[in-house]
gemmi code that builds the backbone of each chain (N, CA, C; Angstrom):
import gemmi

chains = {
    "A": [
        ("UNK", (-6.429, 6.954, 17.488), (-6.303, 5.702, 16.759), (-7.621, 4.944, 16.797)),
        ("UNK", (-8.041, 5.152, 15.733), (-9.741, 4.094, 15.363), (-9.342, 2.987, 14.597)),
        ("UNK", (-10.210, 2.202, 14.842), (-10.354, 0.725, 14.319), (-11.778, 0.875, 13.177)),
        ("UNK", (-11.690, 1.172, 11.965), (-12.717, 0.543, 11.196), (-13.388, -0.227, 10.679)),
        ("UNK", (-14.652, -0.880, 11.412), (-14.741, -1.791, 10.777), (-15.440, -2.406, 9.592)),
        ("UNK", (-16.051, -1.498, 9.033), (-16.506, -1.703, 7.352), (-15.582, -1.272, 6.308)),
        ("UNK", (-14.899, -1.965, 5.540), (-14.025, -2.163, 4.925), (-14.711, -0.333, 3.670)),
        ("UNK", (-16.066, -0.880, 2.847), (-15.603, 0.862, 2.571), (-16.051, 1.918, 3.256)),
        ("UNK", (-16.251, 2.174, 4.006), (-15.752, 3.243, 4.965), (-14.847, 3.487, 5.063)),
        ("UNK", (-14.064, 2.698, 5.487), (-12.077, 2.766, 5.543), (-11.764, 3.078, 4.386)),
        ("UNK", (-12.230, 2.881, 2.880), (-11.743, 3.019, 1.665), (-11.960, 4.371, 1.677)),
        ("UNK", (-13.656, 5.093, 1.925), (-12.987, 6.438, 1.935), (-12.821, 7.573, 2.944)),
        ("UNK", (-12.480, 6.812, 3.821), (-12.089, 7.909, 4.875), (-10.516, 7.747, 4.290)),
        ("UNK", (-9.857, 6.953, 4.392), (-8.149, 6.660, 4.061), (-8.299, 7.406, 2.365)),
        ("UNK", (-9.029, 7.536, 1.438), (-8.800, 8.129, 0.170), (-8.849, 9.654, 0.699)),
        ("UNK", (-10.269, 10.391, 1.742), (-10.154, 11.766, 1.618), (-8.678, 11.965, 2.536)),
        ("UNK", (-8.050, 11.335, 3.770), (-7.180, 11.750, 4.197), (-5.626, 12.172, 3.375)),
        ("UNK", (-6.009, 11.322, 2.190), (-4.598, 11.469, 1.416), (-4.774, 12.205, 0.456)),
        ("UNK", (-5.840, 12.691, 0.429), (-6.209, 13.830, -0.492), (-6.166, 15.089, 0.149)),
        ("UNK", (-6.393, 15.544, 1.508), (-5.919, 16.297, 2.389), (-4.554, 16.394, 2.523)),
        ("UNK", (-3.823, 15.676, 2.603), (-2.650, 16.100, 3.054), (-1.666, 15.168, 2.628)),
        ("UNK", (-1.435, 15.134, 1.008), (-0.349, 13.491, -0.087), (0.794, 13.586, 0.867)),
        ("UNK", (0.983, 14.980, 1.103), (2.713, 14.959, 1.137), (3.218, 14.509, 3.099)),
        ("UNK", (2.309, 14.194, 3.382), (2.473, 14.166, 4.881), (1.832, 12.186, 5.132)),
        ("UNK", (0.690, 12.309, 4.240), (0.238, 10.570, 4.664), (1.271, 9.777, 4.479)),
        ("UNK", (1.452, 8.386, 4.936), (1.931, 7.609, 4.562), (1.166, 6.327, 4.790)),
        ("UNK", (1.006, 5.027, 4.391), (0.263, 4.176, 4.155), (1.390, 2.821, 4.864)),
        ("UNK", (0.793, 2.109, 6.126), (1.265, 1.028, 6.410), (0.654, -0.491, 6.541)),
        ("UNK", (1.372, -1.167, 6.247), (0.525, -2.263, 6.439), (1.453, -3.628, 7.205)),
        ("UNK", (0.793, -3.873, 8.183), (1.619, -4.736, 9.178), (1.206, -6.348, 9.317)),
        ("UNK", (1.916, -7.452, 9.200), (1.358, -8.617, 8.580), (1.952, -9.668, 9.632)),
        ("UNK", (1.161, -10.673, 9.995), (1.669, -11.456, 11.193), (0.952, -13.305, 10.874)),
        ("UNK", (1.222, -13.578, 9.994), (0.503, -14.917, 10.051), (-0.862, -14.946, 10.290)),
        ("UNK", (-1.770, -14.694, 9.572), (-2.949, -14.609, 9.675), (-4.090, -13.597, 9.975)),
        ("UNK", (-2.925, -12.866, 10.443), (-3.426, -11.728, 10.731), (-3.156, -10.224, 10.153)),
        ("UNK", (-4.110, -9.044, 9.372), (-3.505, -8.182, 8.585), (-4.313, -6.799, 9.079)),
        ("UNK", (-3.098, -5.869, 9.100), (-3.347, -4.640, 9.590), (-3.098, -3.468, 9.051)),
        ("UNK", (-4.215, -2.823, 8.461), (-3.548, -1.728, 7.856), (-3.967, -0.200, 8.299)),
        ("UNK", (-2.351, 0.420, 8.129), (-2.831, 1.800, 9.002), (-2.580, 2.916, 7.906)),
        ("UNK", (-3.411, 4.431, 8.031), (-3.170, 5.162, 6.937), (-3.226, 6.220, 7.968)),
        ("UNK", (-2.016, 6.871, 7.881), (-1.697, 8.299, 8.971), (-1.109, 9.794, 8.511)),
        ("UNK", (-1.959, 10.646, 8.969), (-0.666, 11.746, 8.471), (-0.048, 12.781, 9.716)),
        ("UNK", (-0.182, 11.795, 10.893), (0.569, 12.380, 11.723), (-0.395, 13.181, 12.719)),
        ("UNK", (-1.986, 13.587, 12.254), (-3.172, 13.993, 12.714), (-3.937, 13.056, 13.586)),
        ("UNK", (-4.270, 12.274, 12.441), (-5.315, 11.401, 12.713), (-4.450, 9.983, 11.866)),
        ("UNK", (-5.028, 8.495, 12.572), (-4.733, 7.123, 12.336), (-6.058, 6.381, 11.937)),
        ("UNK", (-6.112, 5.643, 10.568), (-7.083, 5.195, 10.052), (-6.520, 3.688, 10.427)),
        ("UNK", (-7.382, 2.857, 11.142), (-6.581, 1.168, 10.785), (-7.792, 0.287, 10.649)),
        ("UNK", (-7.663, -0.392, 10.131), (-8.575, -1.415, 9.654), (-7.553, -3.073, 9.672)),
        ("UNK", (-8.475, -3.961, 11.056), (-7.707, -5.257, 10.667), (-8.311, -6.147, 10.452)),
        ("UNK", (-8.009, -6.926, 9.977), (-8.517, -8.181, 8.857), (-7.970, -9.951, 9.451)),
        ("UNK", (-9.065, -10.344, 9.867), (-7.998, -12.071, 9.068), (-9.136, -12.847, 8.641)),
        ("UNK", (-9.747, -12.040, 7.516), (-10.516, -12.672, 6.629), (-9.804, -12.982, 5.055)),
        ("UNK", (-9.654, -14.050, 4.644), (-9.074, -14.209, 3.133), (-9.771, -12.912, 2.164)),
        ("UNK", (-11.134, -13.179, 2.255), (-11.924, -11.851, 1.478), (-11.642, -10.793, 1.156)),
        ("UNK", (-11.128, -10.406, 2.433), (-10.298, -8.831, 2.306), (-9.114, -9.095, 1.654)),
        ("UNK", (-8.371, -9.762, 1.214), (-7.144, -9.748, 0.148), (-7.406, -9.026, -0.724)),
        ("UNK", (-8.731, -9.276, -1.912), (-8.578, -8.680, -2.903), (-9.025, -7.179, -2.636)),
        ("UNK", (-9.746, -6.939, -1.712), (-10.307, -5.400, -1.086), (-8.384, -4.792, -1.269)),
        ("UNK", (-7.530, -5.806, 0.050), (-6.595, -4.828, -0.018), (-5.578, -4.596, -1.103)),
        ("UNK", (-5.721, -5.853, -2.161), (-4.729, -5.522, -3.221), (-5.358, -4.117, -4.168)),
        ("UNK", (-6.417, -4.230, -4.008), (-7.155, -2.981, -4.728), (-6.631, -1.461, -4.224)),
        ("UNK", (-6.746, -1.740, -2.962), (-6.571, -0.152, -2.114), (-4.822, -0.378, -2.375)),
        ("UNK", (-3.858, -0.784, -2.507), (-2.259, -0.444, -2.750), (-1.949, -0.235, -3.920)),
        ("UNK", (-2.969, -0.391, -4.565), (-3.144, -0.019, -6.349), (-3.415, 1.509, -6.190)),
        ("UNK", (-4.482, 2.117, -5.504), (-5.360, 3.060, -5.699), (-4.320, 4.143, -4.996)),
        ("UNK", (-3.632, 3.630, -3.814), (-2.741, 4.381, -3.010), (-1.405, 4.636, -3.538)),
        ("UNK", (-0.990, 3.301, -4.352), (0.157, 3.960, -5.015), (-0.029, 5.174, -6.550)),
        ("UNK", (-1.243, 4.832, -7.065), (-1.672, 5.850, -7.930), (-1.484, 7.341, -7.685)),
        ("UNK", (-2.054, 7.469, -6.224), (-2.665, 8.217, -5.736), (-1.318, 9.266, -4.947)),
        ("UNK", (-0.130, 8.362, -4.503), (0.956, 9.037, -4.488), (1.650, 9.457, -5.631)),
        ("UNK", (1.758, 8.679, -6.917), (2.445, 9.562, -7.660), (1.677, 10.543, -8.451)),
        ("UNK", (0.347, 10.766, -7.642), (0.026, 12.140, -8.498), (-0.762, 11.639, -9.420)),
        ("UNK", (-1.094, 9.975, -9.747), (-1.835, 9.909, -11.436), (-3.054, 10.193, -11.706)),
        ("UNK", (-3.523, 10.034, -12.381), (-5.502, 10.394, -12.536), (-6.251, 9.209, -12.173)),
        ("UNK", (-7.342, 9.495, -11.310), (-7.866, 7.788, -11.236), (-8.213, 7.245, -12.322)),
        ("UNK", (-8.457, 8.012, -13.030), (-9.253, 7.277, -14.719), (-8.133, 6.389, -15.258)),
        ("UNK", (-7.084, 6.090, -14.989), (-6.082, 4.985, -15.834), (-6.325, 3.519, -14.470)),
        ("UNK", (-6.581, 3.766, -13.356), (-7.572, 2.757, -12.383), (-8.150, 1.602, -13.031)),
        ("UNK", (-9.381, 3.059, -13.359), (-10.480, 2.600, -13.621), (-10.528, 1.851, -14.796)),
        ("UNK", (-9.566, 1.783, -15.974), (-10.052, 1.142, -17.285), (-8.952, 0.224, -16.928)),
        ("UNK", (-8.526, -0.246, -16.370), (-8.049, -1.136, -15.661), (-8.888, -2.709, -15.347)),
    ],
    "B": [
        ("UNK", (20.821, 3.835, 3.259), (19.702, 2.592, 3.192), (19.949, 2.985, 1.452)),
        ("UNK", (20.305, 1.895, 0.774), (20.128, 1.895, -1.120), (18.451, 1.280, -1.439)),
        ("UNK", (18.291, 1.962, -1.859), (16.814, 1.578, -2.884), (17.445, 0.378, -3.805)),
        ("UNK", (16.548, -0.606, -4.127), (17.034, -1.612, -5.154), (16.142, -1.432, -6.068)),
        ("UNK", (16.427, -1.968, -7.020), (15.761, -1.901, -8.572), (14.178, -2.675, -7.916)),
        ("UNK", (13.494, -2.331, -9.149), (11.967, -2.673, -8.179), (12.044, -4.344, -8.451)),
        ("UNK", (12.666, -4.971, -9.478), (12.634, -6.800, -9.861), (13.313, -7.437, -8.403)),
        ("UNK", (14.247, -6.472, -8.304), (15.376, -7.404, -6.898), (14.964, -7.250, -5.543)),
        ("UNK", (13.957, -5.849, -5.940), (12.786, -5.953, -4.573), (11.983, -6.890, -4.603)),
        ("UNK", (11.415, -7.234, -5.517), (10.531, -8.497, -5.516), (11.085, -9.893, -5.016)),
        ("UNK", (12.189, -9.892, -5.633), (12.552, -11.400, -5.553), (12.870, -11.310, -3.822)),
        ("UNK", (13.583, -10.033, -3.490), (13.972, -9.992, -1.978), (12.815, -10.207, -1.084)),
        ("UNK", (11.991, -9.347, -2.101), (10.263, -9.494, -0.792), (10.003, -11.096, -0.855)),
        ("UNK", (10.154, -11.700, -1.676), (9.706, -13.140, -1.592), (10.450, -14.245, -0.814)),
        ("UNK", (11.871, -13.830, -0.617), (12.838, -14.393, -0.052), (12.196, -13.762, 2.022)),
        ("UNK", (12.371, -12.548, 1.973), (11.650, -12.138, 3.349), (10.469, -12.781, 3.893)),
        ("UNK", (9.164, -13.339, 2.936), (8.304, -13.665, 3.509), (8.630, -14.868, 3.555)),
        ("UNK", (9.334, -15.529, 2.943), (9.813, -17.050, 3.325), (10.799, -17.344, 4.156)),
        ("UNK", (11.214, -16.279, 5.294), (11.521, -16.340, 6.429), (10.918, -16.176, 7.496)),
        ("UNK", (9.445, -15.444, 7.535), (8.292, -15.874, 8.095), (7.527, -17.486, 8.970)),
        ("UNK", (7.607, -17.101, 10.190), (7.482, -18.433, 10.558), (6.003, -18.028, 11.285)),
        ("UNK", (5.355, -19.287, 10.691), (3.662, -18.937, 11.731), (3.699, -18.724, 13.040)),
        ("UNK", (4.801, -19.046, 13.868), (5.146, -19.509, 14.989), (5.989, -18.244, 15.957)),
        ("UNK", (6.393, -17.562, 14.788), (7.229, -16.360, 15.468), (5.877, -15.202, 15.562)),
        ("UNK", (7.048, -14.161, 16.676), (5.937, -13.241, 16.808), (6.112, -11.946, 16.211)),
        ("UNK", (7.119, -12.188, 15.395), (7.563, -10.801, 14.513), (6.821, -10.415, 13.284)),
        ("UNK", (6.412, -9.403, 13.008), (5.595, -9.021, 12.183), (6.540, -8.257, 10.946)),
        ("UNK", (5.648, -8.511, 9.649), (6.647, -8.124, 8.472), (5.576, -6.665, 8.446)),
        ("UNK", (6.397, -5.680, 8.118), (5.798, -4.071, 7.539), (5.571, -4.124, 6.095)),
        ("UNK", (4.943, -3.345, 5.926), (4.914, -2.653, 4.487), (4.522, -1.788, 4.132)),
        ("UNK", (5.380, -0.642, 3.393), (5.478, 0.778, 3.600), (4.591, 1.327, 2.918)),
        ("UNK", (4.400, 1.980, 2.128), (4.360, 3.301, 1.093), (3.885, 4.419, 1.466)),
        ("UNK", (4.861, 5.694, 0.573), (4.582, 6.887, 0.818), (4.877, 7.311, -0.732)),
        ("UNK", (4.757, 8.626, -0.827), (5.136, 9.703, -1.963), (6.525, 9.657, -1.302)),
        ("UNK", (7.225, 9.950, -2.304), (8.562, 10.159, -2.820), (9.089, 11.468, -2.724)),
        ("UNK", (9.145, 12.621, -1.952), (9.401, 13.882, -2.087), (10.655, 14.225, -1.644)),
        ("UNK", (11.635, 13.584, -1.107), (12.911, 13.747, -0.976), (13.906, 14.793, -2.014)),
        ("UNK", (13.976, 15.902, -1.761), (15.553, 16.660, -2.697), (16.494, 16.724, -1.546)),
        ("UNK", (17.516, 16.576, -2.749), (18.660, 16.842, -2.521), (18.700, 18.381, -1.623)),
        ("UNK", (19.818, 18.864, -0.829), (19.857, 20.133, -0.169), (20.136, 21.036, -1.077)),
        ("UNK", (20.688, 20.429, -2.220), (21.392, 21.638, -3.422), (19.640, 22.066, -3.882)),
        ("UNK", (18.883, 21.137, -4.608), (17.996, 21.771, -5.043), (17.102, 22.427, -4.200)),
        ("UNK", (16.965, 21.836, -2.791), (16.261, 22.701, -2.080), (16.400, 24.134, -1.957)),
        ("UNK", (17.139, 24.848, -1.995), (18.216, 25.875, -2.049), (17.272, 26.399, -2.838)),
        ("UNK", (18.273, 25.789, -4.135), (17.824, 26.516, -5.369), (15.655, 26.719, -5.738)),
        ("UNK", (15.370, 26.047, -5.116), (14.431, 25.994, -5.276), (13.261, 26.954, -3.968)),
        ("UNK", (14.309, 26.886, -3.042), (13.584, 27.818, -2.284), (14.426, 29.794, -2.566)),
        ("UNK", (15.417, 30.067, -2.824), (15.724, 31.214, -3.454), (15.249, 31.256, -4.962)),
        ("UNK", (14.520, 30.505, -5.749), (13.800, 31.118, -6.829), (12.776, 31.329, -6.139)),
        ("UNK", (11.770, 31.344, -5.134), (10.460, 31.407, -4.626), (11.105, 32.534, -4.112)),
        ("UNK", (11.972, 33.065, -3.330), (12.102, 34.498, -2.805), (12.180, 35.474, -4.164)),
        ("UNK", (13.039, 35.102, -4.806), (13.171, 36.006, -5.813), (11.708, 36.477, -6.456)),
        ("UNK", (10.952, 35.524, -6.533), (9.548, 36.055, -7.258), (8.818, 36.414, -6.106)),
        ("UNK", (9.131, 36.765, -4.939), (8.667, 36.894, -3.924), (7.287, 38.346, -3.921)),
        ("UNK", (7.863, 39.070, -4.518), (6.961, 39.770, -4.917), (5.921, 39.870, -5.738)),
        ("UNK", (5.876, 38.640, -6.670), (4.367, 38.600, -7.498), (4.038, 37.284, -6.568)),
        ("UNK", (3.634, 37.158, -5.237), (3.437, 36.019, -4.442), (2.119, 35.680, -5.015)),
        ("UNK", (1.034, 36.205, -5.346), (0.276, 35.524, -5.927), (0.580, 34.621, -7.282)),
        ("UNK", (0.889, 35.076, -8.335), (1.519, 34.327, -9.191), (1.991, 32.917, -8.787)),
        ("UNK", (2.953, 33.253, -8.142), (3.777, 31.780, -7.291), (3.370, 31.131, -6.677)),
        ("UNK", (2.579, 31.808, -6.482), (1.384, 30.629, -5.399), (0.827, 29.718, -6.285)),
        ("UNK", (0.209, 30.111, -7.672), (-0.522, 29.681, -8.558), (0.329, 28.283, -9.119)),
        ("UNK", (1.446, 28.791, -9.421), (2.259, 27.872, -10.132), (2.874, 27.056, -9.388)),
        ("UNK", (2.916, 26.884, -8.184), (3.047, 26.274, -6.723), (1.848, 24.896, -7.144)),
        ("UNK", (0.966, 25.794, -7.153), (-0.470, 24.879, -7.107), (-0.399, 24.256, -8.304)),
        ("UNK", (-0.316, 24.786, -8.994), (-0.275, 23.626, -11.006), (0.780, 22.578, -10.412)),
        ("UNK", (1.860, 22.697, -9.899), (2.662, 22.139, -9.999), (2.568, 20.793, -9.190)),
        ("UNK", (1.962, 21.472, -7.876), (1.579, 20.447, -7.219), (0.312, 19.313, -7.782)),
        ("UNK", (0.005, 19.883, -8.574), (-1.267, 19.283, -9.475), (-1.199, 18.042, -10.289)),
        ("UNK", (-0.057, 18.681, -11.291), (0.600, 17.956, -12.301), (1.739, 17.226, -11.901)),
        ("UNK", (2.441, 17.316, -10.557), (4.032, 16.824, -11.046), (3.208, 15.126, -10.602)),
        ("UNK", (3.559, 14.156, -11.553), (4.105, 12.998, -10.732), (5.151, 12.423, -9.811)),
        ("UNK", (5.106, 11.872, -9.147), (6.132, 11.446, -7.935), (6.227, 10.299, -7.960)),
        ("UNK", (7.530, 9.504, -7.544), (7.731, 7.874, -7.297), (7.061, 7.506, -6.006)),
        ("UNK", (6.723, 6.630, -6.061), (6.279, 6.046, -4.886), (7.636, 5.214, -3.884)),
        ("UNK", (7.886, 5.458, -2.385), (8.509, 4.686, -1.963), (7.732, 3.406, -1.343)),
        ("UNK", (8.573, 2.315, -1.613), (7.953, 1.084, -1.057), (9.002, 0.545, -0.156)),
        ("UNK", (8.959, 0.149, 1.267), (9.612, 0.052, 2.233), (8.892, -1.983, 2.713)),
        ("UNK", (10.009, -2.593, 2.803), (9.720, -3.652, 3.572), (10.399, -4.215, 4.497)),
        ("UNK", (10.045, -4.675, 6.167), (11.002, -4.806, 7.320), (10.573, -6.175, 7.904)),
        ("UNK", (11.214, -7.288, 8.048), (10.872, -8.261, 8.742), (11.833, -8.104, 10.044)),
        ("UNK", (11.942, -7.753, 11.286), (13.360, -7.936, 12.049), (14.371, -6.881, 11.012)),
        ("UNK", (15.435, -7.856, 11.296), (16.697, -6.882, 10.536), (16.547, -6.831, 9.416)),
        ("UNK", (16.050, -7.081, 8.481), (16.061, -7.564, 7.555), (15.104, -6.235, 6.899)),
        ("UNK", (15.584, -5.205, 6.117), (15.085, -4.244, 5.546), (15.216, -3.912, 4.038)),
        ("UNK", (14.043, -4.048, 3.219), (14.516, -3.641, 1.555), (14.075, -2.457, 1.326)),
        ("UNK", (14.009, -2.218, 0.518), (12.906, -0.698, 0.130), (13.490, -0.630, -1.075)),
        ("UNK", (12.230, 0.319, -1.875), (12.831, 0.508, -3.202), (11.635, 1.417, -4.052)),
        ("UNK", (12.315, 1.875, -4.770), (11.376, 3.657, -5.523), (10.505, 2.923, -6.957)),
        ("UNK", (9.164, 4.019, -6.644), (8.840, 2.615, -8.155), (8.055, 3.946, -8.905)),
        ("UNK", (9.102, 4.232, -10.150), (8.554, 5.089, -10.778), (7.141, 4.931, -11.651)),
        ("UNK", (6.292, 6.244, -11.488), (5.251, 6.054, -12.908), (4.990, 5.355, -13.679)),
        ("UNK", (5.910, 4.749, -14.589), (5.784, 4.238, -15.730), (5.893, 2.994, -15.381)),
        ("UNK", (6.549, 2.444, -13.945), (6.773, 1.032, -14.194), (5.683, 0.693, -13.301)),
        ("UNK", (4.591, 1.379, -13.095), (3.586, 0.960, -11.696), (2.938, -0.178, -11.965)),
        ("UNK", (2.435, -0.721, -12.716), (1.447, -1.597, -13.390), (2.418, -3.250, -12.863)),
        ("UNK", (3.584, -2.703, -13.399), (4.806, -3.904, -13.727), (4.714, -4.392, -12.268)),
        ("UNK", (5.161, -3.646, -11.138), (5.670, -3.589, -10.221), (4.207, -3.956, -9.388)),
        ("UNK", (3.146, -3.276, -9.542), (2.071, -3.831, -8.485), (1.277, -5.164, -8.973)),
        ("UNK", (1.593, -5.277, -10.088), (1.160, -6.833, -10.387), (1.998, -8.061, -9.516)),
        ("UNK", (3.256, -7.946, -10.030), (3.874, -8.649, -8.904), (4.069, -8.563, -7.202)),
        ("UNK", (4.089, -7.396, -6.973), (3.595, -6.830, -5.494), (2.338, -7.881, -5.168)),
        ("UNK", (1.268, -7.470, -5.842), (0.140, -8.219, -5.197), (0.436, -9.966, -4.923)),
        ("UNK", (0.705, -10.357, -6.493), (1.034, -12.058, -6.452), (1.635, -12.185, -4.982)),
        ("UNK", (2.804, -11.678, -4.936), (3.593, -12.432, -3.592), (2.796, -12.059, -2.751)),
        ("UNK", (2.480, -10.884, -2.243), (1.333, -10.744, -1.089), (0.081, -11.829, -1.264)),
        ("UNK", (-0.520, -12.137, -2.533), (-1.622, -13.228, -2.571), (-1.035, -14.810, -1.960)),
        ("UNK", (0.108, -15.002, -2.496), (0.709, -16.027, -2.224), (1.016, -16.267, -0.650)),
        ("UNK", (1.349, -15.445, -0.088), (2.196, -15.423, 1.325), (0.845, -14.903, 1.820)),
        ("UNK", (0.094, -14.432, 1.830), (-0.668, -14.078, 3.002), (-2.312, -15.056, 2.627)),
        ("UNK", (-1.694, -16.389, 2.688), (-2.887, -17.414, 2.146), (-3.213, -18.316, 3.741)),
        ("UNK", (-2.677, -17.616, 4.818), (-2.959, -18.214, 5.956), (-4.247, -17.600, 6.855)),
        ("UNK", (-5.260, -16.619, 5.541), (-6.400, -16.075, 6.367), (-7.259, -16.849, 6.531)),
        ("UNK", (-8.019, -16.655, 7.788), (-9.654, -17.093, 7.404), (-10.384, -17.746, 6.189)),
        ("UNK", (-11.036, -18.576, 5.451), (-11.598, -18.389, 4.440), (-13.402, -18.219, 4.870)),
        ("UNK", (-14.126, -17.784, 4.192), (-15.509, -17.589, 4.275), (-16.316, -19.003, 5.155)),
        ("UNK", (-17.001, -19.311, 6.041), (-17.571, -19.939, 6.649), (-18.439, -20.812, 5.946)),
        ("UNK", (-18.330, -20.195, 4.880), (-19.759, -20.378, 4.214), (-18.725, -21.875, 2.913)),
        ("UNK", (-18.200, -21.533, 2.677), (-17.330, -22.738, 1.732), (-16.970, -23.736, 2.859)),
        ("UNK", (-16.925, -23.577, 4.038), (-16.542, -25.238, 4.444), (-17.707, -25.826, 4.816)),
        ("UNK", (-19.216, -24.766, 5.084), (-20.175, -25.597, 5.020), (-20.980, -26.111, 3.943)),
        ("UNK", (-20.274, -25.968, 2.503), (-20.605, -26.503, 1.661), (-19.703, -27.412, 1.500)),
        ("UNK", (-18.574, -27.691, 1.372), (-17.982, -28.641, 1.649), (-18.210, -29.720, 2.800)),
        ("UNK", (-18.682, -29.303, 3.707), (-19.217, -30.293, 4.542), (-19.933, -31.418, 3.871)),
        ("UNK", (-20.917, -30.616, 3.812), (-22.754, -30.886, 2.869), (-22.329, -32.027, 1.888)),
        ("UNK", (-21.000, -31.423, 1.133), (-20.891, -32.140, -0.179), (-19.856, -33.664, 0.413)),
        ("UNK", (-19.180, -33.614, 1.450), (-18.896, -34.755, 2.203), (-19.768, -35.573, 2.305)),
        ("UNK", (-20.726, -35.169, 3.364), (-21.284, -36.150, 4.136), (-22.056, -36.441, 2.541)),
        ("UNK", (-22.346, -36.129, 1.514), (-23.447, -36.362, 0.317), (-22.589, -37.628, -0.095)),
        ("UNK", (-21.236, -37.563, 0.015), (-20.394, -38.244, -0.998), (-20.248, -39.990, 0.187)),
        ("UNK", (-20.261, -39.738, 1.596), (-20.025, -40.768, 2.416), (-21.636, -41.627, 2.488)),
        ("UNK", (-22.648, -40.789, 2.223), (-23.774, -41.357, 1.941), (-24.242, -42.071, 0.567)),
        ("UNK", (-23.552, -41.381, -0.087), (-24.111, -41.963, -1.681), (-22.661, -43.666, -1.239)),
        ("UNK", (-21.507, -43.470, -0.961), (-20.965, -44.834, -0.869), (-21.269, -45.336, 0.194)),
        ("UNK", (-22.531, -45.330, 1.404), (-22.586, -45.917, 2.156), (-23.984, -47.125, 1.369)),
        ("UNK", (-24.459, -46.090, 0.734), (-26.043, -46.239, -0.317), (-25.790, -47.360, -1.490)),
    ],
}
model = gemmi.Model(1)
for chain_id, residues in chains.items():
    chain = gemmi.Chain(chain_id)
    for i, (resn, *xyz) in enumerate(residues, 1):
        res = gemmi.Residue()
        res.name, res.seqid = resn, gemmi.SeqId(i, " ")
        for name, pos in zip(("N", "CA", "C"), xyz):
            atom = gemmi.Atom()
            atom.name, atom.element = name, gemmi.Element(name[0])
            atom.pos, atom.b_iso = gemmi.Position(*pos), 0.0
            res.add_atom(atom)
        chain.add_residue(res)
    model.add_chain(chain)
structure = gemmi.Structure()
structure.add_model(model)
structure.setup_entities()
């Protein structure tokens, strides 16, 4: 269990892990008043990155976009013209 | 556990975080995974058609792999405050619908971060400018 702390780094270490292995990752995110934690696991290895910076909001609304894409299989190119 | 329609997840997720107290020490989750759940019937069926072609295993392998390529999957979305558990499947087509509002309530409810250091010392600046110009 690592703690990352440059936000993209975490973007793509947590993108190649779910590209390794869709059907096993799962993506959590744990929320406490000010404080935000997010973990990306496939049971191998634990990616977490925590936050209680406002800034990172839009970082993380981006990455639950990219992750839910990314589970049902879609192409990033409908993302991107986004 | 019933999946709810993805609208009555929303309204539920919004009702959950407004049981959120700054003060408590319980933390709200939030899920997602791929959606790969069958039924045992199709599993079956789906693992005795793979024996049956068992012998052109290369072939099947191939179409294994397209498949895994191409199929789309729902996404599950899981949310837990305490007892209090929703979850709900959010197909393909409605993703756009569903993570627009996803985000809002998360923007809304999680407005108790940090903000940048750097805006309250401009706000400072622009104070003390404003207590000087009416002291002036």
């Amino acid at each position: 269990m690592v703690y990352i702390k440059e936000w993209n780094k975490y973007q793509e270490a947590v993108e190649e892990l779910y590209l390794n292995s869709p059907k096993e990752t799962r993506y959590l995110t744990s929320w406490r008043h000010g404080k935000l934690v997010l973990k990306v696991t496939d049971n191998f290895t634990a990616l977490k990155y925590k936050t209680d910076q406002a800034s990172d909001l839009k970082k993380f609304e981006r990455l639950n976009r990219s992750m839910m894409l990314k589970m049902q299989n879609r192409k990033e190119t409908t993302t991107e013209s986004k | 556990m019933t999946f709810l329609d993805n609208d009555l997840f929303l309204t539920q997720l919004v009702k959950l975080f407004e049981k959120t107290k700054p003060t408590s020490k319980k933390k709200v989750y939030l899920t997602m995974k791929r959606y790969t759940w069958e039924s045992l019937k199709t599993k079956k069926e789906r693992k005795e058609t793979e024996k049956s072609n068992a012998s052109d295993k290369q072939s099947v392998k191939e179409e294994l792999q397209k498949e895994v390529d191409d199929k789309e999957y729902s996404c599950l979305v899981r949310a837990v405050y305490g007892n209090f558990k929703i979850s709900t499947l959010v197909s393909p087509s409605d993703t756009d619908k569903f993570i627009t509002g996803y985000s809002n309530i998360l923007k809304v409810h999680m407005d108790s971060m940090k903000k940048k250091e750097r805006k309250k010392e401009k706000l400072k600046a622009k104070k003390i400018q404003k207590v000087k110009a009416t002291i002036a």
